[in-house]
N, C-alpha and C positions, 0 to 999 in steps of 0.2 A: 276742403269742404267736409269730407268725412273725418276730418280731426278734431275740426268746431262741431259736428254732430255730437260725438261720442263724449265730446269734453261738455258739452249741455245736456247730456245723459246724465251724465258723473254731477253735475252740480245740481240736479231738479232731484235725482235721488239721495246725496249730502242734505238737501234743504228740507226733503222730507222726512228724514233720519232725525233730523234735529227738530222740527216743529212738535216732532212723536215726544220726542226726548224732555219734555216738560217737568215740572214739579206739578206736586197736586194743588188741589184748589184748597179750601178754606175748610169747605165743608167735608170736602175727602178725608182731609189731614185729621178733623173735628170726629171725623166716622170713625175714621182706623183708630185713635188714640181712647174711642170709646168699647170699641171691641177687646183692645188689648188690654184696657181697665178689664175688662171678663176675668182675658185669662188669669192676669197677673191675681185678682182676689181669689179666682178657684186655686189657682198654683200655692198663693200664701198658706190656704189653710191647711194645708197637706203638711204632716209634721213625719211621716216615716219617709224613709229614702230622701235625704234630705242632699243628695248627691244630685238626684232628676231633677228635685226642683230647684234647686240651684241653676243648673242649666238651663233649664225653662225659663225663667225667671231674669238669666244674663240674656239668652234669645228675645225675650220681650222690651229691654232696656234697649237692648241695640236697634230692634225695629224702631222702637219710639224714640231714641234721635236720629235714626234714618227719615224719621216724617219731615224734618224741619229742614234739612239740605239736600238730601238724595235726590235724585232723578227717577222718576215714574218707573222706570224697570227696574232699578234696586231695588226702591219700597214694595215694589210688588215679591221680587222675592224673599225681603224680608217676611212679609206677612206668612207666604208660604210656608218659608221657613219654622215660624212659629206657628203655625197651624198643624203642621204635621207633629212638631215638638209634644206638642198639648195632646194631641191626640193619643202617640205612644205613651207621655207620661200617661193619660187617662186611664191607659192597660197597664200600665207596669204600678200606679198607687192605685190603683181600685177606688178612680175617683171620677165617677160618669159627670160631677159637674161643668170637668173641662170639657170636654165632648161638644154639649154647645155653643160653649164659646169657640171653640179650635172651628167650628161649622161657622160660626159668624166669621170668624177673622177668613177664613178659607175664600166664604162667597165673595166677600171686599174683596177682596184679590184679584179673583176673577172677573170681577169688573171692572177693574182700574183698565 
């Protein structure tokens, strides 16, 4: 009896593991790829340090085909990821544009 308890333990927490485990919606997918449209125009115009944005810029591609197959906790740390990206670059090219976008893609995030 306590062996069928514990193993319908183990399977209502697997089941709920996976229902979390989702792709995003339409509209989510539609948000984030609109946020990272931000960064990526603030990132492009940036012509010194052409090493940061480079980086920023390969962070912003990988989030955005992370939208289209990933699982909800990837994509969320993808965004992260690039939120934090944009922000340092923000301090390191002296370019306060990213800042609100790195703040858009940020708050997405935490919502997901």
């Amino acid at each position: 009896m306590r062996a069928i308890r514990s193993t319908l333990a183990i399977v209502v927490l697997l089941a709920c593991g996976v229902a979390r485990a989702d792709t995003l919606t339409i509209d989510q997918a539609m948000s984030a790829r609109r946020a990272l449209d931000a960064v990526q125009a603030a990132g492009a115009r940036v012509d010194t340090k052409p090493e940061v944005r480079a980086w920023l810029l390969d962070d912003v591609a990988i989030a955005r085909r992370a939208l289209e197959t990933a699982q909800r906790s990837d994509v969320k740390q993808r965004l992260i990821d690039v939120a934090i990206r944009a922000r340092v670059a923000a301090m390191l090219l002296n370019t306060p544009a990213l800042t609100p976008a790195a703040a858009a893609v940020d708050g997405l995030a935490q919502r997901l």
